[in-house]
mmCIF file of the C-alpha atoms, coordinates in Angstrom:
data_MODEL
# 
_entry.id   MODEL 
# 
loop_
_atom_site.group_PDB 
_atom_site.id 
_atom_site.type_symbol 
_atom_site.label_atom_id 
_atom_site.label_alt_id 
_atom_site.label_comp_id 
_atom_site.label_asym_id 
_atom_site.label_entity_id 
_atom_site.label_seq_id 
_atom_site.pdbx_PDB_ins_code 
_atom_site.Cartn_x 
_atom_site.Cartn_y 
_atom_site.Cartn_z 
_atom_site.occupancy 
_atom_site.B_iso_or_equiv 
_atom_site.pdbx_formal_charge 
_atom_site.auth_seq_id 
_atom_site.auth_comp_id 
_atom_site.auth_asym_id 
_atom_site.auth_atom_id 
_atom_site.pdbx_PDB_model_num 
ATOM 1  C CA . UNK A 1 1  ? -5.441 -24.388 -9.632  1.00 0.00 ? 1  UNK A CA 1 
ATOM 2  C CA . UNK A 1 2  ? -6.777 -20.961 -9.847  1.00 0.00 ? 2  UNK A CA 1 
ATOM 3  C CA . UNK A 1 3  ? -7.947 -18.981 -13.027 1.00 0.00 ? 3  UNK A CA 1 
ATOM 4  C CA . UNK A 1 4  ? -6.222 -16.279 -11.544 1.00 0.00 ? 4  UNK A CA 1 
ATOM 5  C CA . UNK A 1 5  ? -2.385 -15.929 -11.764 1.00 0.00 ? 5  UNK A CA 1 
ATOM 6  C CA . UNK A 1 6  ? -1.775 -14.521 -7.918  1.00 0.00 ? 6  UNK A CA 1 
ATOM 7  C CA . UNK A 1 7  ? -5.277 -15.217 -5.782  1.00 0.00 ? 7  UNK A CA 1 
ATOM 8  C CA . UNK A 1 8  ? -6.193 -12.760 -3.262  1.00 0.00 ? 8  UNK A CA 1 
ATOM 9  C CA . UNK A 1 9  ? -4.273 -13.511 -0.366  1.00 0.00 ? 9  UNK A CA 1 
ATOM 10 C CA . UNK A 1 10 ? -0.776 -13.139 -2.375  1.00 0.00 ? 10 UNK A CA 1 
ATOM 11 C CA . UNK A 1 11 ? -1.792 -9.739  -3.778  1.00 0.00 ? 11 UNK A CA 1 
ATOM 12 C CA . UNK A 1 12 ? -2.626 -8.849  -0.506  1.00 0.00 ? 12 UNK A CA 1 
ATOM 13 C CA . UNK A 1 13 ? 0.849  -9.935  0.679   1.00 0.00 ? 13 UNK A CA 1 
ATOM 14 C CA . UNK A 1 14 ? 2.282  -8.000  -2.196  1.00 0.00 ? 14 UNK A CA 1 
ATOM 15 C CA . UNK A 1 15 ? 0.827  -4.827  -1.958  1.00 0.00 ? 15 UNK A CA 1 
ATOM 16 C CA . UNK A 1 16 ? 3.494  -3.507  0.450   1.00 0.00 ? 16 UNK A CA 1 
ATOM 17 C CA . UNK A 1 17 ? 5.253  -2.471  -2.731  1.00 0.00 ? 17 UNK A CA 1 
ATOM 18 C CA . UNK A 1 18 ? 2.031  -0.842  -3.843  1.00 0.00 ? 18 UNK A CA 1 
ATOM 19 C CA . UNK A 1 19 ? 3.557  2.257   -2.094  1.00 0.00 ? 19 UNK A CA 1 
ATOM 20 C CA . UNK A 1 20 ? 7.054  2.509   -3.515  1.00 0.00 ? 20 UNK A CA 1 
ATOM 21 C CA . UNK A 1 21 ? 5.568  2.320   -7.005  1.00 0.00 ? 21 UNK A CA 1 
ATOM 22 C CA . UNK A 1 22 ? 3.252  5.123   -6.823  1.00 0.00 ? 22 UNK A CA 1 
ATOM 23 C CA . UNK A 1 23 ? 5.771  7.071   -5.817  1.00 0.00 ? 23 UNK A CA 1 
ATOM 24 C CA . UNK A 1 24 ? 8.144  6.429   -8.214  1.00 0.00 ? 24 UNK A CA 1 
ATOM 25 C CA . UNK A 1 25 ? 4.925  7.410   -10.794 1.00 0.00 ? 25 UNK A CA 1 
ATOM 26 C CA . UNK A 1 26 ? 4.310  10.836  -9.208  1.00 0.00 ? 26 UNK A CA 1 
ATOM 27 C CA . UNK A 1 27 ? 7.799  11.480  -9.208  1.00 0.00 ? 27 UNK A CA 1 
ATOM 28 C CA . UNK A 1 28 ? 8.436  10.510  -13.133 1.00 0.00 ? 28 UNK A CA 1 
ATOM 29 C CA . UNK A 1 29 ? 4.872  12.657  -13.721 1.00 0.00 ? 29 UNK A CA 1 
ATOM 30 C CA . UNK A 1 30 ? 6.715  15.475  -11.855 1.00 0.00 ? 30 UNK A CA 1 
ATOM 31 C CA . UNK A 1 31 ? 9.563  15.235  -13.689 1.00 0.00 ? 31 UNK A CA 1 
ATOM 32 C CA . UNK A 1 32 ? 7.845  14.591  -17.399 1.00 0.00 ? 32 UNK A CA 1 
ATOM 33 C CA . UNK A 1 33 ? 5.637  17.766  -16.492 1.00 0.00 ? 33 UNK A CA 1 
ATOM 34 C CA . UNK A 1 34 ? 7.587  20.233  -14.878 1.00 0.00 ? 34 UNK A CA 1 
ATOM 35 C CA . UNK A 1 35 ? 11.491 20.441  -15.734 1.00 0.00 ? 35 UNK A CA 1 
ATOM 36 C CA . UNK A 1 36 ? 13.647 21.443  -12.439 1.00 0.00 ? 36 UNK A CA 1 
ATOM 37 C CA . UNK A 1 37 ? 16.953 21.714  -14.873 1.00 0.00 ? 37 UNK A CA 1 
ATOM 38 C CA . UNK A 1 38 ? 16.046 24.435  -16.756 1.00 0.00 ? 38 UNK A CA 1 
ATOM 39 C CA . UNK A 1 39 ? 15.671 22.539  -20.227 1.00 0.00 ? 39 UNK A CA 1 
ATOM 40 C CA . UNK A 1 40 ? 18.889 20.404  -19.465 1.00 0.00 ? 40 UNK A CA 1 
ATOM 41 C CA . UNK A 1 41 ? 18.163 17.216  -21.436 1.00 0.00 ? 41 UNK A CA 1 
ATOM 42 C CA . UNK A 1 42 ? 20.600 15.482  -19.880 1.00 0.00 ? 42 UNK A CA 1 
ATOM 43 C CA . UNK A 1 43 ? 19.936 16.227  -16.436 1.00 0.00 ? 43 UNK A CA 1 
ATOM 44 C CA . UNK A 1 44 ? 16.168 15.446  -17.151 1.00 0.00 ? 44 UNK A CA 1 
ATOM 45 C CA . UNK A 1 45 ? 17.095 12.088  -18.957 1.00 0.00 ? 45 UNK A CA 1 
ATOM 46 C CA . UNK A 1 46 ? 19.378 10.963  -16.353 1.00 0.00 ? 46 UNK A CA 1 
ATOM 47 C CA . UNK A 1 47 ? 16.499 11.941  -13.483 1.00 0.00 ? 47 UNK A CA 1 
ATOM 48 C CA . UNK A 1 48 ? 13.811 9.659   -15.483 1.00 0.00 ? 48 UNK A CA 1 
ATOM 49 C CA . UNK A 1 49 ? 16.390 7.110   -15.955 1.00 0.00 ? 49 UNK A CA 1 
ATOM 50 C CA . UNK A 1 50 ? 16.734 6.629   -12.484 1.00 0.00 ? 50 UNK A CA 1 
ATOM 51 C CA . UNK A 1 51 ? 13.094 6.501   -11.623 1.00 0.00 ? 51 UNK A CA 1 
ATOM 52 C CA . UNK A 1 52 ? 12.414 4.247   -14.471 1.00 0.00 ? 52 UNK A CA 1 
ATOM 53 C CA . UNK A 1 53 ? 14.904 1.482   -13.844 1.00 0.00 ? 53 UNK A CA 1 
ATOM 54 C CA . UNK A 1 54 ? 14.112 1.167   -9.521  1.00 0.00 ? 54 UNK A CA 1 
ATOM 55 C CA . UNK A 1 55 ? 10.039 0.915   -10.851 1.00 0.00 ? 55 UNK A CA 1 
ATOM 56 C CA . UNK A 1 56 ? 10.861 -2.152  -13.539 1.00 0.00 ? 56 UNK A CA 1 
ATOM 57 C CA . UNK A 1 57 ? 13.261 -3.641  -11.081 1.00 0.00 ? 57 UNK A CA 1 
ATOM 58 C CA . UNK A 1 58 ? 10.474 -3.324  -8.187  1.00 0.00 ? 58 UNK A CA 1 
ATOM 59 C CA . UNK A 1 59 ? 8.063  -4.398  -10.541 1.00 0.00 ? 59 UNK A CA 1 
ATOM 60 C CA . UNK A 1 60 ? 9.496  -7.363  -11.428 1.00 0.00 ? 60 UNK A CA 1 
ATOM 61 C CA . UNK A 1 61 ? 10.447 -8.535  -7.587  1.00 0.00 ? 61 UNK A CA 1 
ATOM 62 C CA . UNK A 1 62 ? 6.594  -7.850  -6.497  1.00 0.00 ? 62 UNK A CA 1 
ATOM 63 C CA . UNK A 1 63 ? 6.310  -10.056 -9.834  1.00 0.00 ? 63 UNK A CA 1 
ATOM 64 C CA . UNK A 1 64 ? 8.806  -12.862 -8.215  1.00 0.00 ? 64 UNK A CA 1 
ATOM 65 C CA . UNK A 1 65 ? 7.457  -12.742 -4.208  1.00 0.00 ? 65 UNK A CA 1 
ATOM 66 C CA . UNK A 1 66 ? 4.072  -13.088 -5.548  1.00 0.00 ? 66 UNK A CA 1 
ATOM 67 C CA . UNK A 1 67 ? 4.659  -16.108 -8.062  1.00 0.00 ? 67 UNK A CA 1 
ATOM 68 C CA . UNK A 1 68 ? 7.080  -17.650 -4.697  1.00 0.00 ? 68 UNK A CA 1 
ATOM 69 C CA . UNK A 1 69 ? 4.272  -17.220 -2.252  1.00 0.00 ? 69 UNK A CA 1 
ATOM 70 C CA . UNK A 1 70 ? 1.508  -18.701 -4.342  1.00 0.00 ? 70 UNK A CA 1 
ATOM 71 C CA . UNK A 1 71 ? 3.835  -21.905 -5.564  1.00 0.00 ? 71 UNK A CA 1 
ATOM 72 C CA . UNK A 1 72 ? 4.541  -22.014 -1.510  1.00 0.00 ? 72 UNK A CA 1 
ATOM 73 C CA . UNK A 1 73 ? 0.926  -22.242 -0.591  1.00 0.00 ? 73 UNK A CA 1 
ATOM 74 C CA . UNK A 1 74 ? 0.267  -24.775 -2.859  1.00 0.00 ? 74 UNK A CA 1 
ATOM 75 C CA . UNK A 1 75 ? 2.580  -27.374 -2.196  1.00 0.00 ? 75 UNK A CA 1 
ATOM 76 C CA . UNK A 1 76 ? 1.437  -27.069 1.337   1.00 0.00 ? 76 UNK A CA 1 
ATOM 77 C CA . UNK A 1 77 ? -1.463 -27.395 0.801   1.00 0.00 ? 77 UNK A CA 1 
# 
């Protein structure tokens, strides 16, 4: 067993969702900094909500795949 959580062949296999998250950060940074509703808290709430909940949820499935490919390689192995 590793000291690592993921080793570096699973992050490697997980990094396609590298991508997708930095996006979703420079779009919540563009947001946060520059407000396209005209001071409509609502609008601007509802905006970060939506980028917000898509990262965690991505977040947590890169979490998942990498955890399900590293048990997988090691009960092959």
């Amino acid at each position: 067993m590793s000291k690592y959580l993921l080793d570096r062949q699973t992050v490697l296999d997980v990094t396609v969702n590298i991508i997708p998250l930095l996006m979703l950060v420079f779009f919540f940074i563009l947001f946060a900094l520059y407000d396209p509703y005209l001071k409509n808290t609502f609008m601007l709430g509802m905006s970060l909500f939506l980028l917000i909940i898509p990262f965690v949820f991505l977040l947590l499935l890169t979490y998942a795949a990498g955890r399900t490919i590293e048990r997988e390689e090691e009960q092959t192995d």
